[in-house]
C-alpha positions as CSV (number, residue, x, y, z in Angstrom):
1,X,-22.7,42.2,21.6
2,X,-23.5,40.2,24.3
3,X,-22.6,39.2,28.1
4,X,-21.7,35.7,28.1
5,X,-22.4,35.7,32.0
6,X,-25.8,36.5,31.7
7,X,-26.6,33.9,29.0
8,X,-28.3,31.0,30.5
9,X,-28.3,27.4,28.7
10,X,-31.6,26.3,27.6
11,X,-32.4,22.8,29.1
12,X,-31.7,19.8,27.4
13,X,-34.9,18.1,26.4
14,X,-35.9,15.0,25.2
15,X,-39.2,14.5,23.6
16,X,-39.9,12.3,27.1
17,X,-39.5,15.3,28.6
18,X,-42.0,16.9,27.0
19,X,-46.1,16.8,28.2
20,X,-48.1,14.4,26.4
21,X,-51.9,14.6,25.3
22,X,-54.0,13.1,28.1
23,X,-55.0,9.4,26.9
24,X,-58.7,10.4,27.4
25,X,-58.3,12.2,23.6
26,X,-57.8,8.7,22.3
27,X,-62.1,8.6,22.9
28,X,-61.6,10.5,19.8
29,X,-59.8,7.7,17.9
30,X,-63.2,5.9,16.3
31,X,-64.0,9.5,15.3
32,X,-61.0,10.5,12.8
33,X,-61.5,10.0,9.1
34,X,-64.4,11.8,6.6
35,X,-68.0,10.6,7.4
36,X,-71.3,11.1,5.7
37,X,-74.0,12.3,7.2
38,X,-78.5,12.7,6.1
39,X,-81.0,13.3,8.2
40,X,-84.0,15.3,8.6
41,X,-86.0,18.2,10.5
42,X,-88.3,17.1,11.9
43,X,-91.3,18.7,10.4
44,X,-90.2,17.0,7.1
45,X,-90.5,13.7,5.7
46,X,-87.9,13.3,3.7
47,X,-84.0,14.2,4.0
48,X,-83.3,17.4,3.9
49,X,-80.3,17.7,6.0
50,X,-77.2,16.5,4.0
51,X,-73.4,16.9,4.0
52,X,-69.9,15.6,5.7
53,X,-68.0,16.3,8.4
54,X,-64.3,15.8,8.5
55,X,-62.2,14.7,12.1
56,X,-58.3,14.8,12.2
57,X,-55.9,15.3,14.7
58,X,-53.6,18.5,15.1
59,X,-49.9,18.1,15.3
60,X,-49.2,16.8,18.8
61,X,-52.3,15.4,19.2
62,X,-53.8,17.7,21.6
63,X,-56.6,18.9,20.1
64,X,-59.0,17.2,17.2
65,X,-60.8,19.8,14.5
66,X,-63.8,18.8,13.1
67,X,-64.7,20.4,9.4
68,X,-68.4,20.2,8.5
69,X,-70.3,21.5,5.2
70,X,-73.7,20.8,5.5
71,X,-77.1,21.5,3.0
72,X,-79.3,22.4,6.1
73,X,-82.9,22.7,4.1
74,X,-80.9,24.7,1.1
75,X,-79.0,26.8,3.6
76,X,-75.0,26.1,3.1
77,X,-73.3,25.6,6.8
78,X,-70.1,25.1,7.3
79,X,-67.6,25.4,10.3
80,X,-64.0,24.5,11.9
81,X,-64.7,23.3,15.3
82,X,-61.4,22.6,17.6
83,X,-61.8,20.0,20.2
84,X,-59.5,19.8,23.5
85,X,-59.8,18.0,27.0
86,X,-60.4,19.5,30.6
87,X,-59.7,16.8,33.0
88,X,-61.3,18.5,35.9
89,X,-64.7,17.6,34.1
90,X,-64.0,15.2,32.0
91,X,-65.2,16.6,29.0
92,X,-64.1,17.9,26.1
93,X,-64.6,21.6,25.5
94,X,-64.7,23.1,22.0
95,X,-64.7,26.4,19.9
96,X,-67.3,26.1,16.6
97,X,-66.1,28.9,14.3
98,X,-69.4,29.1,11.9
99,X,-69.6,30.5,8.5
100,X,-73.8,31.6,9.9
101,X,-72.8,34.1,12.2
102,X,-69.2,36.3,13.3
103,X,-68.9,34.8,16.8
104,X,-67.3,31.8,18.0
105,X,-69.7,29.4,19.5
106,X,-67.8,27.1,22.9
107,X,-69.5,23.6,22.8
108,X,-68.9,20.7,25.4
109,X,-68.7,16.6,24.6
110,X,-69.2,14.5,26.5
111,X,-68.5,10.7,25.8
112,X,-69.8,7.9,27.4
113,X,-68.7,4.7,26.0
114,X,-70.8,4.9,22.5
115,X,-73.0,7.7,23.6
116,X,-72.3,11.2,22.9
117,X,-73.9,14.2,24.0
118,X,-72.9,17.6,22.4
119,X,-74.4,20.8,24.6
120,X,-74.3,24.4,23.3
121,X,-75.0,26.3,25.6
122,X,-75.2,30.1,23.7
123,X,-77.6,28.2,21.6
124,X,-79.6,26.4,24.0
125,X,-79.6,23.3,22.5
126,X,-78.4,19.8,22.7
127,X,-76.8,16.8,20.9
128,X,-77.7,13.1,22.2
129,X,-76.4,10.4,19.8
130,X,-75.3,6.9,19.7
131,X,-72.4,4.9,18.0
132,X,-73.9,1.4,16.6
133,X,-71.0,-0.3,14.9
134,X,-69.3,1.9,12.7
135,X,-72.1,4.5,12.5
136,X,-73.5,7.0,14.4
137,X,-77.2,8.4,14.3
138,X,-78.7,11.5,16.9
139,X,-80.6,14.5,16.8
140,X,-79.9,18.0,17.9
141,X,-83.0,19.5,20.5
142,X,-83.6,23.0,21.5
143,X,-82.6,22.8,25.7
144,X,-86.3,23.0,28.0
145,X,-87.9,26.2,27.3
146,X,-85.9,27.3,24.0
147,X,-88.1,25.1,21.9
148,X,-89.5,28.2,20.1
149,X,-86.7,30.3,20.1
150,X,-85.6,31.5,16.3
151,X,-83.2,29.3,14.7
152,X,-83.3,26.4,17.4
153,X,-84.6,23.8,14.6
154,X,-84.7,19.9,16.1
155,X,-83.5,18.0,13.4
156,X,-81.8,14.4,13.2
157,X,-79.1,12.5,11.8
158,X,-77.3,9.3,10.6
159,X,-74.0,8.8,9.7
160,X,-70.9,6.5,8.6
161,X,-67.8,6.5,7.4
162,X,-67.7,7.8,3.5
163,X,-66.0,5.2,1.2
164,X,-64.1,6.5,-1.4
């Protein structure tokens, strides 16, 4: 049973009511869809970093996941990364959940027009890469002073849309 007087309506709402995703997630647009991606360490001469990564948007469209699977020199890596916005730095903070290790790894884009620079910190390294067209190429770098740190391996890549 219950008291009628104490029963409040919920509020009417519209879906204009309702927040929206800040339009600074659109940066993400050229992003969405499957992409190939090679590259190299770069002690080798030859690829041997291969694989795909995967962008869509989640329902509402406030965050983007990124799935990758990547041969990293005959090592299988693989991860779901989800990707939000914090406009009081205008970047675009993210949670890696790695199939390497039981921890969740926070990342931080930042894009700049067709730069983008990827920094994770908890593995002192960083991401700098570059949009030409309708591909992408970069390289990952161990941060100043983590160069020889184990597991920091500098390695680059290139990338563009897979065509099925």
């Amino acid at each position: 049973m219950t008291d009628s007087a104490t029963m409040t309506k919920a509020p009417d709402l519209t879906a204009d009511d309702m927040p929206k995703p800040d339009p600074a997630l659109q940066q993400f647009d050229r992003f969405i869809g499957t992409w190939e991606m090679k590259g190299h360490t770069l002690d080798s001469d030859v690829d041997n970093v291969k694989g795909t990564t995967t962008f869509t948007r989640l329902p509402g469209g406030y965050f983007v996941e990124q799935r990758t699977k990547i041969d990293f020199v005959g090592y299988s890596a693989e991860s779901v990364e989800i990707i939000g916005y914090d406009p009081a730095t205008g970047t675009f903070p993210s949670t890696v959940y790695p199939n390497m290790i039981g921890t969740p790894l926070p990342y931080r884009w930042t894009l700049d027009g067709d730069n983008v620079t990827i920094k994770a910190e908890s593995l002192n390294a960083t991401f700098h890469g570059k949009w030409t067209g309708t591909s992408f190429s970069g390289g990952w770098r161990p941060d100043p002073g983590h160069e020889n740190d184990p597991g920091n391996v500098a390695y680059d890549l290139t990338g563009g849309r897979r065509v099925n």
